[in-house]
N, C-alpha and C positions, 0 to 999 in steps of 0.2 A: 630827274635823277640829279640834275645839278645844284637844283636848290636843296634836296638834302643832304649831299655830301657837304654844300656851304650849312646849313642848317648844325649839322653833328660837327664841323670844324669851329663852328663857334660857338657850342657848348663846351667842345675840347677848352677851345681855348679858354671859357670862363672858369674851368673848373680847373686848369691849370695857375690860370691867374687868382682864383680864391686862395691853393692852396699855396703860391710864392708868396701872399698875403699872409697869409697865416702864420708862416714861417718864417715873414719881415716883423710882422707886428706880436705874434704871442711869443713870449720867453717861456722856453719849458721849464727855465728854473724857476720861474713863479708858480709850479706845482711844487716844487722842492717842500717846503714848509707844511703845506697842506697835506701832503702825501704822510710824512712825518708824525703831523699832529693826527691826522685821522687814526694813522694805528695804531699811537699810544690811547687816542681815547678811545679807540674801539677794542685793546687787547691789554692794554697798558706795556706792550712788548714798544722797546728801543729800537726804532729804523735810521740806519746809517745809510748816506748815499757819497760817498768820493767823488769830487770831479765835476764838471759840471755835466748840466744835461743837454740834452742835445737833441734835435730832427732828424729822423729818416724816412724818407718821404715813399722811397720807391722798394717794393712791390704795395708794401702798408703803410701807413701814414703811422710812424713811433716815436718813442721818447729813449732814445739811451742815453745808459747810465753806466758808467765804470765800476768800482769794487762796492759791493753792498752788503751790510750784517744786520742780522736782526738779533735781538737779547732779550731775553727773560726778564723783568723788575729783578735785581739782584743775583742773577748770575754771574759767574765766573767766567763761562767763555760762550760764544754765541751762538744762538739755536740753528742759523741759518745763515752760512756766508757764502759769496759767489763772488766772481771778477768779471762776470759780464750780466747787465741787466736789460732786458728788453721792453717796453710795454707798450704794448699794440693796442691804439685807441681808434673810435669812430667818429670820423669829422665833423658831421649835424650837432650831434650833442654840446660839443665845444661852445657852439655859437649861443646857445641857452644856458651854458654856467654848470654843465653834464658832464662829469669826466667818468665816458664810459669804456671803460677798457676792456677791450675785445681780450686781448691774451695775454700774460705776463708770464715772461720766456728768462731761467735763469739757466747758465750753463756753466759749467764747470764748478758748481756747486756744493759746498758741504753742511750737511744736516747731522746736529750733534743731538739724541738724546739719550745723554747722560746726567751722570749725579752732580756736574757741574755748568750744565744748561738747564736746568731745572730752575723757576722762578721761588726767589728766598722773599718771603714776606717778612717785615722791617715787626720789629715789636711797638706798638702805640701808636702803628701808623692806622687811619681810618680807612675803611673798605668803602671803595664807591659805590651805587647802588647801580643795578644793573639796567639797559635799557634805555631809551630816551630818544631825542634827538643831539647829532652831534651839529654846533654851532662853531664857524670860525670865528676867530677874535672880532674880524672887521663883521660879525655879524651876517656875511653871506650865507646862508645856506645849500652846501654843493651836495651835491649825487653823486654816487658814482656807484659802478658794478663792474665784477669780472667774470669775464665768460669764458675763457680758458686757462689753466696753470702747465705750465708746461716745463719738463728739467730734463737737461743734455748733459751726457756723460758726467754725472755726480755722482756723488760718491757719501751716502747716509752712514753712521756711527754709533749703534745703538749696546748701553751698558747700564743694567740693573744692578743696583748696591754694588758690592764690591767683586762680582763676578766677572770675566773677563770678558773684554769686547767683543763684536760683531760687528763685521764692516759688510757692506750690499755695494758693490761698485758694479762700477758702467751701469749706470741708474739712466733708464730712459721712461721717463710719465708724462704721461697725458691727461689733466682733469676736465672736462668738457663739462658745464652748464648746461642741462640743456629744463624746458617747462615744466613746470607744475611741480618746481623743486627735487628733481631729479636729475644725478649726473654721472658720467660715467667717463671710467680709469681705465686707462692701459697703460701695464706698467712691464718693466723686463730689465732683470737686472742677474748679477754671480755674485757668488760666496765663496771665498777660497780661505780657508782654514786647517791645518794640519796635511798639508799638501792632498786638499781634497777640495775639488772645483764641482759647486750647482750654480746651472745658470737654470733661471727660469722664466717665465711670461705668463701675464692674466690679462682679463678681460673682466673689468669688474660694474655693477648699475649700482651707484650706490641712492638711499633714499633719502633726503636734507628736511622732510617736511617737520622734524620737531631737532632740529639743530639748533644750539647747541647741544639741549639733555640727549639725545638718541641720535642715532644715524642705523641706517638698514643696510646691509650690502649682498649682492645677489651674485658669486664668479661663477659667469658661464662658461668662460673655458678656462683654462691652466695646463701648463705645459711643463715638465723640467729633465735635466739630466743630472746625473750626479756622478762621476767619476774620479780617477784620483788613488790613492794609498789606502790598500785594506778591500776597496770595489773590484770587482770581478772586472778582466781586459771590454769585455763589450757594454761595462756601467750599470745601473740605474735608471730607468727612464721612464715617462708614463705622463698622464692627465688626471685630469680632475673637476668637480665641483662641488658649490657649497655654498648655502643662504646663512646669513648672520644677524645679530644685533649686536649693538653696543649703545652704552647705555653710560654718561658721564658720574654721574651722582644715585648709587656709588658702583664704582667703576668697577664694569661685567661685561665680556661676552658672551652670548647664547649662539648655537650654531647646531643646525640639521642638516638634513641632506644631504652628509658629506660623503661622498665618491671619491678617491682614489685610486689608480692603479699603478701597480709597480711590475714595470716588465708584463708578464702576465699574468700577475696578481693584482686582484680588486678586494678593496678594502671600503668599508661603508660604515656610518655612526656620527654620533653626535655629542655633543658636551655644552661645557659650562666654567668660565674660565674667571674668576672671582680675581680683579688687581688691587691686595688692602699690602699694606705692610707685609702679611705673610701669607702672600697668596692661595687661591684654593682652585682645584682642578676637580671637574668630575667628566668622565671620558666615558664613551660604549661603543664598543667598535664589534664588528662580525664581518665573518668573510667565508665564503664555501671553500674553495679551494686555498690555501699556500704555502709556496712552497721556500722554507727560510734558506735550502740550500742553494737556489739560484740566485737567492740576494745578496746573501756573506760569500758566495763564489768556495763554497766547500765540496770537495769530490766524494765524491762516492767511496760506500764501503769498498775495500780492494776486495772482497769475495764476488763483485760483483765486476765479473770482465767486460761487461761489455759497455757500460757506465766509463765516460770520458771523463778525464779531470778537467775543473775548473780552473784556466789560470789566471791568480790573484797577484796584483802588487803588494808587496810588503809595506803594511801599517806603519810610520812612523815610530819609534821608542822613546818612550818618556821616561826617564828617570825615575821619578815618582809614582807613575803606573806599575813597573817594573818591579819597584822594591815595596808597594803598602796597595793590596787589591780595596782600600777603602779610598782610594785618590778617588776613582772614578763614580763613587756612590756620594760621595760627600754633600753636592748637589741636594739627594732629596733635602737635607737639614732644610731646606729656606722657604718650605711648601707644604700644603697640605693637599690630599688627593685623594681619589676613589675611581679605580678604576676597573672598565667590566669587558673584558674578552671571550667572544664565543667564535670557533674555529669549525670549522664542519670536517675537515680534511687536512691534516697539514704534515707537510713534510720536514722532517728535520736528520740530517746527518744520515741519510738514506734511507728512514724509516717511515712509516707510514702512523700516525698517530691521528684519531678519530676521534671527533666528538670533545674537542679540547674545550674547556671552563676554564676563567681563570676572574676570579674578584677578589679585590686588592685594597689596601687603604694604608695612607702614609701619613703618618702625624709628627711630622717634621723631623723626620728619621727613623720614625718608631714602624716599621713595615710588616703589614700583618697580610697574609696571605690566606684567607677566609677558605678559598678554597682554589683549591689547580688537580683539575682530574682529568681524565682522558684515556680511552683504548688504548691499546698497540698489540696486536694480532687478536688474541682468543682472551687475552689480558685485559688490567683495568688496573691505574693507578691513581690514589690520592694523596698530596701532599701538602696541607698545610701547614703554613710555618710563620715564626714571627722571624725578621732582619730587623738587627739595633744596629745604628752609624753616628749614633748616637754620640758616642766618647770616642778613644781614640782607638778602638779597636774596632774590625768587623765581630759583632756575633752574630749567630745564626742557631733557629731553633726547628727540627722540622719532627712531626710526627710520621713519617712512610705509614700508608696501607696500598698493600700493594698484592697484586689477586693475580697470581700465574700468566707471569708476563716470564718470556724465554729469556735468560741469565745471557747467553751470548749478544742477541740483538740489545739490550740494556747498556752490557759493555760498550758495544762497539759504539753506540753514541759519543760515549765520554774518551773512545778514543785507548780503551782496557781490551785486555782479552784475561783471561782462564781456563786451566786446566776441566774445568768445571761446567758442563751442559746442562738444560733443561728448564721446564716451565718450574717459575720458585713464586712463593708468597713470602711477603715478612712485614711485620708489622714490631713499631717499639718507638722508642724516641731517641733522637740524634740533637749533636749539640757541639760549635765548631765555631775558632774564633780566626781573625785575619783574611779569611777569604772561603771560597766558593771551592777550593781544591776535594778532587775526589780522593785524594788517599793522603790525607794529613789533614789535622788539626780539626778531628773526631774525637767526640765519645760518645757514650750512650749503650744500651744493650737494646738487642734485636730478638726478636722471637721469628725461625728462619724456618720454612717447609719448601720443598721440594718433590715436584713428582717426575719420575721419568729421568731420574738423571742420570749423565754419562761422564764419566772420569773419565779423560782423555790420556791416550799412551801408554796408557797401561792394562792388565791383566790380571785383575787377584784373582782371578779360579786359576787361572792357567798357570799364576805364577804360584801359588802355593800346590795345586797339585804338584806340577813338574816338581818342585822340592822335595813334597814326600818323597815321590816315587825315585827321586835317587837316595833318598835316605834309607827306604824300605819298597823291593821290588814285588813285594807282593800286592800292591796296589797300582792304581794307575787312575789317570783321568780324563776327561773328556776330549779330545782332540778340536782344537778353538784357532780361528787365523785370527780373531777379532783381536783390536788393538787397543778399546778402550773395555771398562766397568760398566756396568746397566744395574742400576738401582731404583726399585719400582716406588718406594716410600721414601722418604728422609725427612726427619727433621731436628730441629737444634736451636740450643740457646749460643747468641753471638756477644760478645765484649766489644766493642770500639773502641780502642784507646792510641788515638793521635798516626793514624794508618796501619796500624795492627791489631789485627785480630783475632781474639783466643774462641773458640767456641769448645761445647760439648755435646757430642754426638746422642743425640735422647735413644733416636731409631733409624735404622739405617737395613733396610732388608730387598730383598727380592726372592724370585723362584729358587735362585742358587748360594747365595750369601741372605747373612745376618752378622753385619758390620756396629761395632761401638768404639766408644775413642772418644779421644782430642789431642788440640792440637792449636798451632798457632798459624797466619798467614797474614804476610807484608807485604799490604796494596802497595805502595811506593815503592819497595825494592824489587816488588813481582816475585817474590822465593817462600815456601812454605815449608812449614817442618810438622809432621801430623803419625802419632800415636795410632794405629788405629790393632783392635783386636777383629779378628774374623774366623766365621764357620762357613766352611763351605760343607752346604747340606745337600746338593745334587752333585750329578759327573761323576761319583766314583763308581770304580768296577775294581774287579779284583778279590782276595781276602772278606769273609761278610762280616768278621769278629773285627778285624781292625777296620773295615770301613766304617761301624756301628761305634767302632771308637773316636775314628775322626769327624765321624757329622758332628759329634760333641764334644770336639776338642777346639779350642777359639785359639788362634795365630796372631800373635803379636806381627805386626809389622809396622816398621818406619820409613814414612815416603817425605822426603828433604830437597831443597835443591831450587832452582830456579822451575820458572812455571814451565817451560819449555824444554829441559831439557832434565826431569827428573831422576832423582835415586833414592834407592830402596834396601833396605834392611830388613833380613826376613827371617826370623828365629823358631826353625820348623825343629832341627836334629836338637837343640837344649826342653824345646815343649816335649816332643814326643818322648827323650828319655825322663822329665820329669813326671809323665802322661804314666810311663812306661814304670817307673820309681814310685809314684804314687800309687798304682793297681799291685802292684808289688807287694808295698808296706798294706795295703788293704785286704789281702789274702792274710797274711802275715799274723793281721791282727785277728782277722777270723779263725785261722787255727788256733792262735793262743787264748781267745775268748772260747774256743769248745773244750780246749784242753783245762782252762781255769774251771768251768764249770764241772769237767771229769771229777775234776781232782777232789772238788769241796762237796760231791755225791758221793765220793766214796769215804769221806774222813765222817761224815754224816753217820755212814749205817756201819761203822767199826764198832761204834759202842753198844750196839744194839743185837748185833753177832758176838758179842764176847762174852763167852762163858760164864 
């Protein structure tokens, strides 16, 4: 036992005495130059190193180094700067002329790519040829490799053309080396922008075996939340994963398998992500169930009591957003796209919508909506449409077909109500500039049908009987508590012009009425002013000769006023005396036409009687 503990004491000892050797006789600054030159000839990128270098001997045998930048050939400012540099080498190799760097550890780091970290190629200058061996001046041939990249609390900066920034702080990576050209990243870092914080973490395998042209990347896990202004009080949160390529010349990503979940929605698809000048995107996502109102934190219809409200933080206000709804679209301008949504289930603003389509294509603002269809009860709607963002207006172009979908639940999406129930159809073209508003900055004409509808708050049998019958008591009518209209058909041509709407009533009937008219109604101010004439052909009793007059006598009436709290103008005592006035003159005339005919049969046979 004794001679090994001497035995392991003086191996101690010699490997401590190699490495005070080491540390006597190598200067780490005689990497300084080397270091340098190897990356300009291996990247042609500028390494800057501050200060000198220095040993750290314990736990790992390293080289530090003070403030450090890297540069692009001809950039502005640099791609990669830090204030502390680490790199952790292996001992053996040293002694053979091997600078093999176990890990190179930067912390407090900032990584710029932007439009002024980007490398400016010089005009006349010659392109090296790629490849080779790299030789030092003095002719030595060194080695070297690294086996880990590793970055502590740094802070990346990433901004395409003249778009606005993107900062990724508290950046913590890990790139591990590991055989057969395969390595793998763990990275975790937040986003805060518009007073809204993601932080997230992956787990990434990526594959080197044809680097620089390609690289393969495999995330098998991912993690993130998202909370903040606008997100619902409990956030955002979910995983994920997703296999990729990327591919330098010319610069593409491909990507399958992609899994997401949000909360408790899962979302799945794939794309293709083209980066030339004016990029190009093709997306296809599907998903069975989801639900948008737990992820915009939107409450429930109020008809519905027993549905909690969501509580949301109030969004941040942007000036710009506020006053021109084309602030936030202006974006697609810089891209090209195509993209493909299939929904099995999804919810939105309380409604249940099935079987959602939706395929898209953006031609650098030019947005055409090929097709967006889907269920909603016993309904069915399609809507495609082109969005220009083109100049400096929003337009917007949409054809509606839309297949007896309930007029209430539609509203209540958008956050409308109306006087007005029931399964409707319409079909026509719409056409709208500045924005996406449901009752302004419309036109276009509508072809409108309706079955089953119910006028709310009001009564036209009941309220034109009850008028006869105080005008003329020898009639009377149905006895009714109902407080709205029931119209079994209807349909109509509709006018849009800038949230108002004129229509004219084609046909308008049921068992008891036969309704015609027009009239006009102001989405924006919610008030309508509407003409309508009506027969009520069932309910009466009473008198047989004047009830057989009033199945055929049509009643003006004018219903005005806010949606909610209507009035009515009902011209029953001026019809009935004109009703009354006209049978009148109608007798009138038939006397004086038997009596004209008397008269011109007896002037006839005077001549023929005369002596």
């Amino acid at each position: 036992m004794k001679r090994v503990l001497t035995t392991l004491a003086i191996l101690l000892s010699v490997l401590v005495a190699g490495m005070a050797a080491l540390v006597l006789l190598v200067n780490p600054n005689d990497f300084r130059a080397y270091l340098i030159d190897r990356v300009e000839q291996r990247s042609g990128y500028q390494l800057t190193l501050d200060g000198d270098l220095r040993w750290h001997v314990w736990p790992q045998l390293s080289i530090i180094a003070g403030r450090m930048t890297l540069t692009a050939p001809g950039a502005e400012e640099a791609l990669v700067s830090a204030e502390n540099l680490r790199l952790d080498i292996k001992l053996w190799p040293l002694l053979s002329h091997q600078l093999d760097i176990r890990q190179v550890m930067l912390k407090d780091a900032v990584i710029r790519i932007t439009p002024a970290s980007k490398p400016q190629r010089k005009q006349g200058v010659p392109i090296a040829p790629e490849g080779g061996p790299v030789i030092d001046d003095d002719g030595t041939q060194w080695q070297f490799d690294i086996a880990r990249l590793q970055l502590v609390d740094s802070l990346l900066i990433w901004q395409r053309a003249d778009n606005e920034q993107i900062n990724l702080r508290d950046i913590n990576l890990t790139l591990d080396k590991q055989q057969q050209q395969q390595a793998q990243l763990v990275l975790s870092s937040r986003i805060n922008r518009d007073q809204r914080d993601l932080t997230f973490s992956l787990v990434m395998a990526l594959g080197l075996q044809h680097l620089p042209q390609k690289i393969t990347a495999k995330i098998t896990q991912f993690s993130y939340q998202l909370e903040g202004a606008g997100i619902p009080a409990h956030g955002i949160m979910g995983e994920g994963s997703v296999e990729a390529v990327y591919q330098v010349a010319p610069a593409q990503l491909d990507f399958d398998k992609l899994q997401l979940s949000a909360n408790n929605n899962r979302i799945i698809g794939e794309g293709t992500l083209h980066f030339a000048d004016v990029p190009s995107y093709l997306l296809a996502l599907s998903a069975a169930e989801l639900d948008l109102d737990q992820l915009v934190g939107h409450s429930r219809a109020l008809s519905s009591s027993t549905d909690v409200p969501v509580t949301v933080t109030a969004a941040p206000v942007i000036a710009n957003q506020a006053e021109d709804p084309l602030y936030n679209l202006q974006v697609l301008r810089y891209f090209n796209a195509q993209l493909g949504v299939k929904i099995d289930h999804l919810t939105f603003r309380g409604r249940k919508i099935t079987q959602l389509w939706l395929s898209a294509e953006n031609k650098r603002g030019l947005v055409t909506l090929n097709k967006f269809s889907g269920s909603v009860g016993n309904g069915s709607f399609a809507l495609p449409a082109v969005i220009d963002v083109r100049g400096k207006k929003l337009l917007l172009a949409i054809s509606p077909q839309l297949q007896k979908l309930e007029l209430a639940e539609v509203l209540n999406m958008f956050e409308l109500s109306s006087p007005l129930t029931g399964a409707f159809s319409m079909s026509g073209q719409l056409s709208g500039e500045r924005g996406f508003s449901t009752d302004s900055d419309w036109q276009g004409e509508l072809q409108f049908e309706m079955e089953k509808a119910r006028l709310q708050n009001i009564n036209l049998q009941q309220l034109i009987q009850q008028g006869v019958a105080r005008y003329d008591n020898r009639v009377r009518g149905r006895d009714s508590y109902q407080r709205y209209t029931e119209i079994e058909q209807m349909s109509s041509q509709l006018n849009v012009n800038n949230g108002k709407i004129t229509f004219n009533l084609k046909q308008a009937s049921s068992p008891l009425l036969q309704v015609s008219g027009n009239g006009l109604i102001d989405v924006s101010e919610r008030t309508c002013d509407m003409s309508l004439n009506i027969r009520v052909v069932e309910g009466w009793r009473g008198n047989g000769e004047l009830v057989d007059q009033l199945i055929q006598t049509a009643i003006p009436l004018r219903i005005y006023g806010p949606w909610q709290q209507l009035s009515y103008q009902l011209q029953i005592e001026s019809t009935l005396r004109k009703k009354l006035q006209d049978r009148v003159r109608q007798m009138l005339n038939k006397i004086a036409e038997k009596n004209r005919v008397f008269d011109d049969s007896s002037s006839l046979k005077r001549p023929i009687n005369k002596p």
